[in-house]
PDBQT receptor file of N, H, CA, C and O in Angstrom, charges set to zero:
ATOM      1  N   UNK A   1       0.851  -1.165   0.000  1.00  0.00    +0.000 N 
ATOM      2  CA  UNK A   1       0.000   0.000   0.000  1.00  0.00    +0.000 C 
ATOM      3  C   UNK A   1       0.905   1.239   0.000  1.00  0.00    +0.000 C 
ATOM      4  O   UNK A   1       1.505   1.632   1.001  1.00  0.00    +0.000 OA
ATOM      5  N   UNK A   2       0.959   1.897  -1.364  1.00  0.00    +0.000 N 
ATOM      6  H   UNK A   2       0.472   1.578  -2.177  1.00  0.00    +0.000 HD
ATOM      7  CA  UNK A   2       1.678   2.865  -1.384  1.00  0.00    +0.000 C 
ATOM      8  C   UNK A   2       0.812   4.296  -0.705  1.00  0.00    +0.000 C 
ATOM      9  O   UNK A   2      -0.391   4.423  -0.473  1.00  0.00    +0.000 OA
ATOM     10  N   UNK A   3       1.958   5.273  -0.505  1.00  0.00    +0.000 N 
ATOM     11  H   UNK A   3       2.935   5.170  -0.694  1.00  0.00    +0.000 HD
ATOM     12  CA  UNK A   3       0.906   6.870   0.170  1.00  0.00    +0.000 C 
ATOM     13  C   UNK A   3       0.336   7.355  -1.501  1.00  0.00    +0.000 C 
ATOM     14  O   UNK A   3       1.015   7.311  -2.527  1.00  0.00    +0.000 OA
ATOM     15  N   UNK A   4      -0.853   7.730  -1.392  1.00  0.00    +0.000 N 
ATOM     16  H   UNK A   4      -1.405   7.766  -0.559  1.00  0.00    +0.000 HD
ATOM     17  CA  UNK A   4      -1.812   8.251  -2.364  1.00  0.00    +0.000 C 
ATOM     18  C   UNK A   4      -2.077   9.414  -2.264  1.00  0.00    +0.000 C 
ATOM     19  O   UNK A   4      -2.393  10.125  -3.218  1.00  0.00    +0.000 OA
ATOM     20  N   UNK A   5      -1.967   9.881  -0.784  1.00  0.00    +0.000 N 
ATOM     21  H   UNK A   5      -1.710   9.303  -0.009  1.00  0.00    +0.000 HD
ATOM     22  CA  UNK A   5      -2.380  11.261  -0.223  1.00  0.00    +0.000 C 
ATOM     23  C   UNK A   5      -1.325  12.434   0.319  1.00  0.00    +0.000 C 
ATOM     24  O   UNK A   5      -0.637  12.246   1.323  1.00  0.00    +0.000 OA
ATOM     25  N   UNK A   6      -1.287  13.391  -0.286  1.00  0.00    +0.000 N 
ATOM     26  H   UNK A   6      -1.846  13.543  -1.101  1.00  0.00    +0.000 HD
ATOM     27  CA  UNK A   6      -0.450  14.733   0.174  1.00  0.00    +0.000 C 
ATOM     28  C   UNK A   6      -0.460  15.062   1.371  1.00  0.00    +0.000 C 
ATOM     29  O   UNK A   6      -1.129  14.405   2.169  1.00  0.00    +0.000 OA
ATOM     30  N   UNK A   7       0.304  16.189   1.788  1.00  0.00    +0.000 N 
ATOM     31  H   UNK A   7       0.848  16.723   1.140  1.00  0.00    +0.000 HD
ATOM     32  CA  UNK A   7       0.188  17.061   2.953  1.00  0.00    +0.000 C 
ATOM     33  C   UNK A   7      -0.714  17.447   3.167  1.00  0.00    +0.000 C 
ATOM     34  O   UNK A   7      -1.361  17.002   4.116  1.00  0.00    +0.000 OA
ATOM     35  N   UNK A   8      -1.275  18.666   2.223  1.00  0.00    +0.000 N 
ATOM     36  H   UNK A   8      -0.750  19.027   1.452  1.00  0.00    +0.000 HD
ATOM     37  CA  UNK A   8      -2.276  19.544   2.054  1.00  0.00    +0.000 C 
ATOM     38  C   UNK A   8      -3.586  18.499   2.102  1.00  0.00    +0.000 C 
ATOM     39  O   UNK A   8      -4.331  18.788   3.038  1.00  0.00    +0.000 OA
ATOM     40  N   UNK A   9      -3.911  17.679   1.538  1.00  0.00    +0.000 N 
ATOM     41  H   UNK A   9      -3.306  17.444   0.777  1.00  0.00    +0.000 HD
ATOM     42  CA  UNK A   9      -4.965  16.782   1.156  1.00  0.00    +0.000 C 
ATOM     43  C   UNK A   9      -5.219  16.324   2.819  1.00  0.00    +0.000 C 
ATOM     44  O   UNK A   9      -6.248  16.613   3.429  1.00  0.00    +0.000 OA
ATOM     45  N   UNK A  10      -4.024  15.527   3.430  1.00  0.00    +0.000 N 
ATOM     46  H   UNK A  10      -3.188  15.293   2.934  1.00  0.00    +0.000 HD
ATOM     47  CA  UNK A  10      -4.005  14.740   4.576  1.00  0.00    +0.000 C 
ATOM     48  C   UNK A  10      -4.204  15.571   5.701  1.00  0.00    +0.000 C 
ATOM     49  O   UNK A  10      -4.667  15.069   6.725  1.00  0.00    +0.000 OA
ATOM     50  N   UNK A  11      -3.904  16.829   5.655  1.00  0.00    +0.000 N 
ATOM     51  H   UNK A  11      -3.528  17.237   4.823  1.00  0.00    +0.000 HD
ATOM     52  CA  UNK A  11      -4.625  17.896   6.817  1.00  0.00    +0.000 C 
ATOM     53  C   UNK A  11      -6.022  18.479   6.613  1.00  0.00    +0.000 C 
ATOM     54  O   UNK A  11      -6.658  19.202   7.381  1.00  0.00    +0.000 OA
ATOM     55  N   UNK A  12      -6.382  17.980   5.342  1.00  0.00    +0.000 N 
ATOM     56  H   UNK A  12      -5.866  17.393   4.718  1.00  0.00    +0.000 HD
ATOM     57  CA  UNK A  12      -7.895  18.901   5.255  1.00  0.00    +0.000 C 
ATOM     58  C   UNK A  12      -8.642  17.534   5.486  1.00  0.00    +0.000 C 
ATOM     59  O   UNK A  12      -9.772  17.470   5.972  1.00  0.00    +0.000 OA
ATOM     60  N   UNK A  13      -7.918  16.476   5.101  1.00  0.00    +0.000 N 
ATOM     61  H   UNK A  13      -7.001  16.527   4.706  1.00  0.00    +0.000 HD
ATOM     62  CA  UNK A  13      -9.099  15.215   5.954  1.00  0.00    +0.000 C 
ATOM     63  C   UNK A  13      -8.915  14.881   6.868  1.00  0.00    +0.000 C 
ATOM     64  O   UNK A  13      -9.947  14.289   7.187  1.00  0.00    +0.000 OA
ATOM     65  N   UNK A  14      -8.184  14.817   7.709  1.00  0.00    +0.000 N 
ATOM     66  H   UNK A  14      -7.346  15.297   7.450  1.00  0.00    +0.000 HD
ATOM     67  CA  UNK A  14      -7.919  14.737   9.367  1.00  0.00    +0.000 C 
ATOM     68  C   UNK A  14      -8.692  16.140   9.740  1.00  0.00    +0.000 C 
ATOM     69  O   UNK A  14      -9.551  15.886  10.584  1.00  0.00    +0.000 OA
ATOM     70  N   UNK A  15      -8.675  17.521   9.397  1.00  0.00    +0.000 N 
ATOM     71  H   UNK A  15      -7.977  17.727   8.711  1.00  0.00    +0.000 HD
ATOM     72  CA  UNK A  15      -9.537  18.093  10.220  1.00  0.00    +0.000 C 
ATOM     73  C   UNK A  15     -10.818  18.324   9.829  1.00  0.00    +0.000 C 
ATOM     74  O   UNK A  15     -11.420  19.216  10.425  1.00  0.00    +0.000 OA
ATOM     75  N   UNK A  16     -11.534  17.555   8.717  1.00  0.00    +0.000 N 
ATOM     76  H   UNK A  16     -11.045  16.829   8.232  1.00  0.00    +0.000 HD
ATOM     77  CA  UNK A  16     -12.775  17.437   7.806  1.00  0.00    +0.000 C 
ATOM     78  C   UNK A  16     -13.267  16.540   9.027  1.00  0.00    +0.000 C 
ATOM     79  O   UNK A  16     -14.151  16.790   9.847  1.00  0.00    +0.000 OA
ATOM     80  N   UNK A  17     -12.557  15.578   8.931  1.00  0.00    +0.000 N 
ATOM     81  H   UNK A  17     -11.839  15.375   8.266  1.00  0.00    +0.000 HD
ATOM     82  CA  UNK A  17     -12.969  14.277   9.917  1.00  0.00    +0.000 C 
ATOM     83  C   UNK A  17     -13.291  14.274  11.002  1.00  0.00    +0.000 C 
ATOM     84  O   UNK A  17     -14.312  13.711  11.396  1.00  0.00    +0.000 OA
ATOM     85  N   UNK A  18     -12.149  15.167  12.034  1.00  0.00    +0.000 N 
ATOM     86  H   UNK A  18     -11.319  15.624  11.713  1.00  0.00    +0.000 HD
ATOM     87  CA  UNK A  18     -12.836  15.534  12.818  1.00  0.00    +0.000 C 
ATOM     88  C   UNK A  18     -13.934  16.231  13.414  1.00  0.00    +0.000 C 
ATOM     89  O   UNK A  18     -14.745  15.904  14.280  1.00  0.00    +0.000 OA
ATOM     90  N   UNK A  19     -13.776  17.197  12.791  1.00  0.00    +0.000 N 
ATOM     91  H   UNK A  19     -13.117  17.463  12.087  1.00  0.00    +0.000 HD
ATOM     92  CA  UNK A  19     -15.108  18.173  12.875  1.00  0.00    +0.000 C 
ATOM     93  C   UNK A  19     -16.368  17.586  12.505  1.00  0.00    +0.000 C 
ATOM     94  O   UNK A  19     -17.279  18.119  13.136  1.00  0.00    +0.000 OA
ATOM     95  N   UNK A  20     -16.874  16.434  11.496  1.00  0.00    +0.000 N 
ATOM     96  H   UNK A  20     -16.133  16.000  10.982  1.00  0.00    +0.000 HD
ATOM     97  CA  UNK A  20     -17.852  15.232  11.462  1.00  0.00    +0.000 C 
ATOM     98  C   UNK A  20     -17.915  15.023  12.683  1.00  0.00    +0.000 C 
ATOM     99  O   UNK A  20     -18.736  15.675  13.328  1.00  0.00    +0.000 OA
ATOM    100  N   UNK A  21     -17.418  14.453  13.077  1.00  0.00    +0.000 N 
ATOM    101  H   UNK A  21     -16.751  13.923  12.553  1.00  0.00    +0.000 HD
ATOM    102  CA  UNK A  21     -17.305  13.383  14.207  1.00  0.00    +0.000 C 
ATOM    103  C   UNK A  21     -17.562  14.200  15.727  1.00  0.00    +0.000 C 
ATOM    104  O   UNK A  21     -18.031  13.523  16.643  1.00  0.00    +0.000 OA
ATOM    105  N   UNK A  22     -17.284  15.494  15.945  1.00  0.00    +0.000 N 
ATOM    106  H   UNK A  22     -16.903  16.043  15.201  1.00  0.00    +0.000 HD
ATOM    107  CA  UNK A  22     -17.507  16.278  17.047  1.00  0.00    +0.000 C 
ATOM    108  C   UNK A  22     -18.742  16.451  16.526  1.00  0.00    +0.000 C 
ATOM    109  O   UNK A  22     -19.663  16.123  17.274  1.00  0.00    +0.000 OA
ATOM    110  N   UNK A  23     -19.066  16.922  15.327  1.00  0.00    +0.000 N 
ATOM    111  H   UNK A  23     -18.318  17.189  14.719  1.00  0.00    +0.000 HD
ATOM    112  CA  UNK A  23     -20.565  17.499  15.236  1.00  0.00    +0.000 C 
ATOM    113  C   UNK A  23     -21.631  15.938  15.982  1.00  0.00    +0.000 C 
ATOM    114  O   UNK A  23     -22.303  15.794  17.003  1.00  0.00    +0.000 OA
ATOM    115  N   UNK A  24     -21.325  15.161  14.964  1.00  0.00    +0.000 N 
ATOM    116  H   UNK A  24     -20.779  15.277  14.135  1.00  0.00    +0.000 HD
ATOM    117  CA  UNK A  24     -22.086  14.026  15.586  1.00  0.00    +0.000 C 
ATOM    118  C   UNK A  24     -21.822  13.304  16.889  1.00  0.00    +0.000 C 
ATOM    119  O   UNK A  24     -22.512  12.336  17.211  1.00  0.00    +0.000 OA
ATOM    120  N   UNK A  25     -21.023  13.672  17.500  1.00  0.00    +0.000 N 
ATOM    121  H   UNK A  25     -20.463  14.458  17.238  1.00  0.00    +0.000 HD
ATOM    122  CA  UNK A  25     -21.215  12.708  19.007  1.00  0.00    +0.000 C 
ATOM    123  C   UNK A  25     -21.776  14.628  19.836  1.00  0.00    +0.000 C 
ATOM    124  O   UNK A  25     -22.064  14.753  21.027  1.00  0.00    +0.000 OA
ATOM    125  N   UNK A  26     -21.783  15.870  18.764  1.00  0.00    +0.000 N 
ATOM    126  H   UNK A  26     -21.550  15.768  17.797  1.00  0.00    +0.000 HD
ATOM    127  CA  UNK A  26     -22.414  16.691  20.122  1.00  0.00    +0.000 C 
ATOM    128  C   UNK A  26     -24.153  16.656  19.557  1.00  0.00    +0.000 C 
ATOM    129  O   UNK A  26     -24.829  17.624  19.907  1.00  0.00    +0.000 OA
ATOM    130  N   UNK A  27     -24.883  15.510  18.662  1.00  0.00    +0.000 N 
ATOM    131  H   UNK A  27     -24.334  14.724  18.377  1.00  0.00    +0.000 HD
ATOM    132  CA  UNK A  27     -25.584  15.325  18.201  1.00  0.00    +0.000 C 
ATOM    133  C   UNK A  27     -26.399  16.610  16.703  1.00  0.00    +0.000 C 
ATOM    134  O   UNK A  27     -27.301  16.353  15.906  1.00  0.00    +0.000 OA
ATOM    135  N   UNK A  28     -25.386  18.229  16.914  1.00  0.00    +0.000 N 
ATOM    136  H   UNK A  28     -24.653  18.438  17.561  1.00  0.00    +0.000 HD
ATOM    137  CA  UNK A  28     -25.602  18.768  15.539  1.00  0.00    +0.000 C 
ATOM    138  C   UNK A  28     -25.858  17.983  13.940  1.00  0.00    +0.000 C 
ATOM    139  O   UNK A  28     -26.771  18.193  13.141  1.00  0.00    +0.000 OA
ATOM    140  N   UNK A  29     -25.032  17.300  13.864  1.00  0.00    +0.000 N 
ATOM    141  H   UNK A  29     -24.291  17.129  14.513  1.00  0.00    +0.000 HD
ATOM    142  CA  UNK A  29     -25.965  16.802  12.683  1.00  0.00    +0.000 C 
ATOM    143  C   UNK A  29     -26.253  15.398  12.447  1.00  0.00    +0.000 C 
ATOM    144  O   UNK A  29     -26.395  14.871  11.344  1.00  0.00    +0.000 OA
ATOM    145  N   UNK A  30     -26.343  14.702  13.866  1.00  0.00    +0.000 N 
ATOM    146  H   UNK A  30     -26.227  15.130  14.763  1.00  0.00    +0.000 HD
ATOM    147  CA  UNK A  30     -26.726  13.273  13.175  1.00  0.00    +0.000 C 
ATOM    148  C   UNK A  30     -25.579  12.337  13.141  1.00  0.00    +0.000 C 
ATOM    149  O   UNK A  30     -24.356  12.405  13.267  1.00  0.00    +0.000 OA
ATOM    150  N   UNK A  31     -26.593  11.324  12.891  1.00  0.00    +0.000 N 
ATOM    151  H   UNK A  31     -27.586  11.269  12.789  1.00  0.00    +0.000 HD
ATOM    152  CA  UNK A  31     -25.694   9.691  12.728  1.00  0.00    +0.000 C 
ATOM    153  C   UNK A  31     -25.017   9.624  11.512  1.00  0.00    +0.000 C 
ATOM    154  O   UNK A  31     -24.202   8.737  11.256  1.00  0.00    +0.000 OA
ATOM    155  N   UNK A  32     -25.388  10.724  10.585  1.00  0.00    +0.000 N 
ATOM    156  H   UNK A  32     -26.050  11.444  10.793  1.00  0.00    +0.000 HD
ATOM    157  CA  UNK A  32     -24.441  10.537   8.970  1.00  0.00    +0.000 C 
ATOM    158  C   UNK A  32     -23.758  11.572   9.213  1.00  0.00    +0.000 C 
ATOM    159  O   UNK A  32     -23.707  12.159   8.131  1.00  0.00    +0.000 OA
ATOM    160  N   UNK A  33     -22.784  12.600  10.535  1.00  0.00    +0.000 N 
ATOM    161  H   UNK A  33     -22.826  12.123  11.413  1.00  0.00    +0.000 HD
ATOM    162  CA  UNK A  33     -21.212  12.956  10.582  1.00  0.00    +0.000 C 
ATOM    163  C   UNK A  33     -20.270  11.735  11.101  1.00  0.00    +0.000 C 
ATOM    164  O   UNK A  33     -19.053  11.868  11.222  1.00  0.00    +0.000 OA
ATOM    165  N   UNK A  34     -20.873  10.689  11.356  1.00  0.00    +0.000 N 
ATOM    166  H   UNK A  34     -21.863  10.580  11.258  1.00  0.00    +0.000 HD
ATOM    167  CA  UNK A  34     -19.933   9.765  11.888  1.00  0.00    +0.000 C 
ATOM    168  C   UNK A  34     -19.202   9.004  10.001  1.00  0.00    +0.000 C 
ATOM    169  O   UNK A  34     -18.216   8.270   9.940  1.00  0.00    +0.000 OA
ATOM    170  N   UNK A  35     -19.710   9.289   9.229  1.00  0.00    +0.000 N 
ATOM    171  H   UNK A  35     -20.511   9.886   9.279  1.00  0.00    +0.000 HD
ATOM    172  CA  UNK A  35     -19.081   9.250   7.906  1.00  0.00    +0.000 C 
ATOM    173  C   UNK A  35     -17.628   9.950   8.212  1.00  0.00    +0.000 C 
ATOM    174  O   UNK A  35     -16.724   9.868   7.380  1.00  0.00    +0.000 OA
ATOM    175  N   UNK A  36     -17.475  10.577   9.341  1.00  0.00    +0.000 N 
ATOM    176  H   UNK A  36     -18.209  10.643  10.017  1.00  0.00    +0.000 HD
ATOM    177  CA  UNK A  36     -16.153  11.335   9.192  1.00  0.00    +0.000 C 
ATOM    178  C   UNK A  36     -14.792  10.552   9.761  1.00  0.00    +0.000 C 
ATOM    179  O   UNK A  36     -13.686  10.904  10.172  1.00  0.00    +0.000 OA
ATOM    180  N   UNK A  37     -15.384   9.493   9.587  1.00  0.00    +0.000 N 
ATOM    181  H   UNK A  37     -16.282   9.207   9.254  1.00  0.00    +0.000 HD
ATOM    182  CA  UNK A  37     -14.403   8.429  10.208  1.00  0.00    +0.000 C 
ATOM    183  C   UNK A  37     -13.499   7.844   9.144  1.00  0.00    +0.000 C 
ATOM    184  O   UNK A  37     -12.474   7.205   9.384  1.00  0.00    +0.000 OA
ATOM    185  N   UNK A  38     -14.091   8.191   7.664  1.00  0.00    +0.000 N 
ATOM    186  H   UNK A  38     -14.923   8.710   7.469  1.00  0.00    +0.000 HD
ATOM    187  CA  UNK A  38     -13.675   8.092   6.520  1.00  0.00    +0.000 C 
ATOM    188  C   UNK A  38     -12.305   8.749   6.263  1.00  0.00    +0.000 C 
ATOM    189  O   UNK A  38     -11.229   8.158   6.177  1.00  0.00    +0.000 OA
ATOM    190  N   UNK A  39     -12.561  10.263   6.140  1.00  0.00    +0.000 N 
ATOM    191  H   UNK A  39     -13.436  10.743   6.210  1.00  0.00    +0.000 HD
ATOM    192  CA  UNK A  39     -11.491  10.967   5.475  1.00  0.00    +0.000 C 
ATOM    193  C   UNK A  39     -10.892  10.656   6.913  1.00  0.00    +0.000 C 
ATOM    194  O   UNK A  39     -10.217   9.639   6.760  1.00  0.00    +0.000 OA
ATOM    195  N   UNK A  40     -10.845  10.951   7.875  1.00  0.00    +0.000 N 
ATOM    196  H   UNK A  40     -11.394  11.778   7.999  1.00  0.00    +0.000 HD
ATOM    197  CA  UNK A  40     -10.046  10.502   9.634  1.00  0.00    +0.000 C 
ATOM    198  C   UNK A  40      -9.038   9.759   9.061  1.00  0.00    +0.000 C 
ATOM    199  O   UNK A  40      -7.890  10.162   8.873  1.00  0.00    +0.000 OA
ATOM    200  N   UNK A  41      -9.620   8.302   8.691  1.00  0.00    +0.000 N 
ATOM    201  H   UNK A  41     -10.552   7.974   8.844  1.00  0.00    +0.000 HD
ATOM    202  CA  UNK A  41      -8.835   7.406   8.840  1.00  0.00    +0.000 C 
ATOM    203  C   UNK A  41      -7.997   7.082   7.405  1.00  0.00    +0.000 C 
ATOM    204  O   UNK A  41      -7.131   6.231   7.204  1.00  0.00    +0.000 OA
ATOM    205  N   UNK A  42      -8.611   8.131   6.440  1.00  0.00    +0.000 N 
ATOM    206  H   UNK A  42      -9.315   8.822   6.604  1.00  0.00    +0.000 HD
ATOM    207  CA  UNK A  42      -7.531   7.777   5.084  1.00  0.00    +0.000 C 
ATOM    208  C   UNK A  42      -6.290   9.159   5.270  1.00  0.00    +0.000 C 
ATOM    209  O   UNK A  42      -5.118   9.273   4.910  1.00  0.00    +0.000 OA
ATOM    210  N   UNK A  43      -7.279  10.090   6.035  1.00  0.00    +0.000 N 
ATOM    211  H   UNK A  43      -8.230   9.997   6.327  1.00  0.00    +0.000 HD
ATOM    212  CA  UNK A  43      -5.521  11.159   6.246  1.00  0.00    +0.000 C 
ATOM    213  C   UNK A  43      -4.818  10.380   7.195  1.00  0.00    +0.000 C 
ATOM    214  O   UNK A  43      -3.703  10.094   6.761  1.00  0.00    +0.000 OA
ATOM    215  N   UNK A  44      -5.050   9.911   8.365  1.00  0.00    +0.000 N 
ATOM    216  H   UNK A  44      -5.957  10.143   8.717  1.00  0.00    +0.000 HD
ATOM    217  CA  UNK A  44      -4.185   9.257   9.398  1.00  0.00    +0.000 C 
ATOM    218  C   UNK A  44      -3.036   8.189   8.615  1.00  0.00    +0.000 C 
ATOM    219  O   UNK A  44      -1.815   8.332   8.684  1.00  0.00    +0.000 OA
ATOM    220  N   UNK A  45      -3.780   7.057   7.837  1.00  0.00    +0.000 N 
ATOM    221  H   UNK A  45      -4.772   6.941   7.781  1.00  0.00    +0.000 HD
ATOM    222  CA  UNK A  45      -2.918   6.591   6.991  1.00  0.00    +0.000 C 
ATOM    223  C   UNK A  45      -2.133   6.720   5.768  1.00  0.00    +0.000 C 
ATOM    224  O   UNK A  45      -1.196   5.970   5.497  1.00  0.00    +0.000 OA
ATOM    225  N   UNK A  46      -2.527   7.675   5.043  1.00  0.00    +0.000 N 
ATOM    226  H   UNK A  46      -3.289   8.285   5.263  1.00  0.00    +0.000 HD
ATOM    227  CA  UNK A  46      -1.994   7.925   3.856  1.00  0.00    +0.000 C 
ATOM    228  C   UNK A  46      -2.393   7.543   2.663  1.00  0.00    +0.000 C 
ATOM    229  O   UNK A  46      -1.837   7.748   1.584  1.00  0.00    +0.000 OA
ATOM    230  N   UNK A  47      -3.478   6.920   2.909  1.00  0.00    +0.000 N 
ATOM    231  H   UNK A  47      -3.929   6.753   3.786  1.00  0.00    +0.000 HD
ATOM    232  CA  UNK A  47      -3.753   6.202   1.578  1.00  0.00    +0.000 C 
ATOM    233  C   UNK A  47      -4.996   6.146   1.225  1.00  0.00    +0.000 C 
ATOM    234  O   UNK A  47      -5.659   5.712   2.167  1.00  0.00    +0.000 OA
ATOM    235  N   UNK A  48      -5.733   6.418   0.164  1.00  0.00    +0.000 N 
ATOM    236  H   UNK A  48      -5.194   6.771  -0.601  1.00  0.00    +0.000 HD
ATOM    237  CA  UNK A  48      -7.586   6.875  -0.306  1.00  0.00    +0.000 C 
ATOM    238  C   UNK A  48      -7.553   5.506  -0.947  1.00  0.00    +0.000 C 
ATOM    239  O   UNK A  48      -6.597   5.320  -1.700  1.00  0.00    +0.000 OA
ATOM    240  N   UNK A  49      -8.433   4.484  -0.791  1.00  0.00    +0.000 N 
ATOM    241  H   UNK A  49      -9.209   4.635  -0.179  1.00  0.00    +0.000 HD
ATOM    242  CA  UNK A  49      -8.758   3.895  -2.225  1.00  0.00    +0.000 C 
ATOM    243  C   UNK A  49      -9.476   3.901  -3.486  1.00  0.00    +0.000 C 
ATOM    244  O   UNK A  49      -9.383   3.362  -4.589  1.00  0.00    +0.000 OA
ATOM    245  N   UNK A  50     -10.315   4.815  -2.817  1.00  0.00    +0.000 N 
ATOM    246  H   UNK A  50     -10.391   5.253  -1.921  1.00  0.00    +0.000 HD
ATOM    247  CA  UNK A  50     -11.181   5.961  -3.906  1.00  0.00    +0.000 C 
ATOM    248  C   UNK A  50     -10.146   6.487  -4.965  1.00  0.00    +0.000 C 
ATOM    249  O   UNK A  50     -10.652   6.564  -6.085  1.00  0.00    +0.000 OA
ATOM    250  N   UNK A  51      -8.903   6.848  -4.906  1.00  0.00    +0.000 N 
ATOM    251  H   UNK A  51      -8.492   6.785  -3.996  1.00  0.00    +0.000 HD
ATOM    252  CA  UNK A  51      -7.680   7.186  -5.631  1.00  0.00    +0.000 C 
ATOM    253  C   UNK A  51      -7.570   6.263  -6.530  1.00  0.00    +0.000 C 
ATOM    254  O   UNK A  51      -7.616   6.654  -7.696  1.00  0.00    +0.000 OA
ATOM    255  N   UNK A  52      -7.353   4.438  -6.220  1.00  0.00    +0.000 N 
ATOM    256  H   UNK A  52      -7.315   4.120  -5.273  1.00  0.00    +0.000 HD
ATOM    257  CA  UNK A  52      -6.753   3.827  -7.450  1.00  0.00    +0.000 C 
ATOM    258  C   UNK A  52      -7.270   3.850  -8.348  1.00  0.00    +0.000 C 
ATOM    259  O   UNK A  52      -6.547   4.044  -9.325  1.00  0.00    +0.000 OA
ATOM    260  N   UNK A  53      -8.810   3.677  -8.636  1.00  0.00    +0.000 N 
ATOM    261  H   UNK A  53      -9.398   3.519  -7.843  1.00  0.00    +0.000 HD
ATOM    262  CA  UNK A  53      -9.451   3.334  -9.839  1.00  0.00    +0.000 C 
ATOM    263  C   UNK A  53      -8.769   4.560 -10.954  1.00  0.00    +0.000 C 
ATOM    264  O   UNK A  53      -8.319   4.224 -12.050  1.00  0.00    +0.000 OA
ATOM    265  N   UNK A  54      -8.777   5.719 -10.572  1.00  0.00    +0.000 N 
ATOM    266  H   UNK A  54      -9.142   5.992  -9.682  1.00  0.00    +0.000 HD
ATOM    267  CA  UNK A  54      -8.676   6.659 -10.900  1.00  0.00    +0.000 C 
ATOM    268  C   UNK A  54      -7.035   7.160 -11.749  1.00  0.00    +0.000 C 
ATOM    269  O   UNK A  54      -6.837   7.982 -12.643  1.00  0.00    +0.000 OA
ATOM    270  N   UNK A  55      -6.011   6.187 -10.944  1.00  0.00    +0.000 N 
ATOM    271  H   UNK A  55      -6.172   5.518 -10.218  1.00  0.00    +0.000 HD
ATOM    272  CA  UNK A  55      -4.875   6.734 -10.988  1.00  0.00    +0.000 C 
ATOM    273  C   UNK A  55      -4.367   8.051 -10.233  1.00  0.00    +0.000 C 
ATOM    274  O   UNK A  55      -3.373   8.639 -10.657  1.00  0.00    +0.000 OA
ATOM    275  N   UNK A  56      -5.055   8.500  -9.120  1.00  0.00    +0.000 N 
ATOM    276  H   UNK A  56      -5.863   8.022  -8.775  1.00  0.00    +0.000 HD
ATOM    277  CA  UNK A  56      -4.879   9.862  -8.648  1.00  0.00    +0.000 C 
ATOM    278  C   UNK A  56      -3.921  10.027  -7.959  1.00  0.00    +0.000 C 
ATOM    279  O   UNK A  56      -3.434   8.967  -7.567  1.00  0.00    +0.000 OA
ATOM    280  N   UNK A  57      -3.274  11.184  -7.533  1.00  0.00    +0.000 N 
ATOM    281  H   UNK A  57      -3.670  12.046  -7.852  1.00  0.00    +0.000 HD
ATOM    282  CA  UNK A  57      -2.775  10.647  -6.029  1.00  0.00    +0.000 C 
ATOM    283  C   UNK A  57      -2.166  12.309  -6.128  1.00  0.00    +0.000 C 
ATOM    284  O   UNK A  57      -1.650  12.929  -7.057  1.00  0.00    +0.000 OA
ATOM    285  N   UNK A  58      -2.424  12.601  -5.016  1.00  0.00    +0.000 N 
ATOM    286  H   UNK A  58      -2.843  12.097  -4.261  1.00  0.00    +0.000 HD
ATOM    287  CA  UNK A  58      -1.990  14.223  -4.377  1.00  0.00    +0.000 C 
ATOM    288  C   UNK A  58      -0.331  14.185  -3.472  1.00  0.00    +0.000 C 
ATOM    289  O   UNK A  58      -0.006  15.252  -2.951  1.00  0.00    +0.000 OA
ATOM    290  N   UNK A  59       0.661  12.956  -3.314  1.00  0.00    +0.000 N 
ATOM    291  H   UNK A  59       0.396  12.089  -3.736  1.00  0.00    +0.000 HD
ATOM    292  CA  UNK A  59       1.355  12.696  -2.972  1.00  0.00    +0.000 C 
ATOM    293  C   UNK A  59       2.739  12.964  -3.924  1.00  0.00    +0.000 C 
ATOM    294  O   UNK A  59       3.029  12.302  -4.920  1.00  0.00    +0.000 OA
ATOM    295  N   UNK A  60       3.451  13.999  -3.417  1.00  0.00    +0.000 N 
ATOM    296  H   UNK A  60       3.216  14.537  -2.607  1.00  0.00    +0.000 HD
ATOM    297  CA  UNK A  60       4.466  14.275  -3.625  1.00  0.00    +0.000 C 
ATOM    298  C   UNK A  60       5.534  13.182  -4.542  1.00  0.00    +0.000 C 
ATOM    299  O   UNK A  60       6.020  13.490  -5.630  1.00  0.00    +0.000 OA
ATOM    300  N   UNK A  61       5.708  12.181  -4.009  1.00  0.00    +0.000 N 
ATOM    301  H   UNK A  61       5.313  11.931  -3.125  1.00  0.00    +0.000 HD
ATOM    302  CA  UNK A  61       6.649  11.147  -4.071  1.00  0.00    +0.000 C 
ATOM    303  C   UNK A  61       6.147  10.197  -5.161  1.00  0.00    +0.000 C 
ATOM    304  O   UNK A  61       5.135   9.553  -4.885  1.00  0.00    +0.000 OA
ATOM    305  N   UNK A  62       6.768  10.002  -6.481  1.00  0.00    +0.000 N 
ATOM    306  H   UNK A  62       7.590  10.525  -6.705  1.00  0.00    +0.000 HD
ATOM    307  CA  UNK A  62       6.386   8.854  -7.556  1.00  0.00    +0.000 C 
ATOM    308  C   UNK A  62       6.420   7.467  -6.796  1.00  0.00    +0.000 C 
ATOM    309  O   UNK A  62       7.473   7.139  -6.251  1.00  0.00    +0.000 OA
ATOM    310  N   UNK A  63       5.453   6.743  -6.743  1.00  0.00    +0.000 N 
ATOM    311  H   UNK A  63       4.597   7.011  -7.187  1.00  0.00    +0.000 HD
ATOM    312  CA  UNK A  63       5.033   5.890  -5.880  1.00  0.00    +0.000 C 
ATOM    313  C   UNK A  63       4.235   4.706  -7.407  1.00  0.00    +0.000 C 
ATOM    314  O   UNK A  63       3.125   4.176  -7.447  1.00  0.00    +0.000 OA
ATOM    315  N   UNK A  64       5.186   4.677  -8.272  1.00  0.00    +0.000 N 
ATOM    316  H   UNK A  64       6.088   5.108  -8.239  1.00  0.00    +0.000 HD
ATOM    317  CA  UNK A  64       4.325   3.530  -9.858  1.00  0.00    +0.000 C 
ATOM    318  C   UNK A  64       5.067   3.308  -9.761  1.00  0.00    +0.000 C 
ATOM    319  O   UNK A  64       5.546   2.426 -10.474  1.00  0.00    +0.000 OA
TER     320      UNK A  64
């Protein structure tokens, strides 16, 4: 599993994610901000799989 995901990319989904996830456990919007566990856990790791089909990748480093 190569990194797929940038700097820039990997800080706007770690704090996308979080902010889901506070909204929904302070019950503002519901059981669908816990979706924010998504981008959370693909900035934490580095890697989207939503990216391969695509060929994408916001990551600095040639990684083919």
């Amino acid at each position: 599993m190569k990194s797929n995901v940038g700097g820039i990319d990997r800080i706007v989904r770690i704090v996308a994610g979080l902010i889901l996830i506070a909204l929904a456990a302070t019950g503002t919007v519901g059981v669908w901000g816990w979706i924010g566990v998504v981008p959370l856990a693909t900035g934490l790791i580095g890697w989207c799989p939503a990216y391969l089909p695509f060929g994408f990748s916001t990551s600095k480093t040639d990684n083919k």
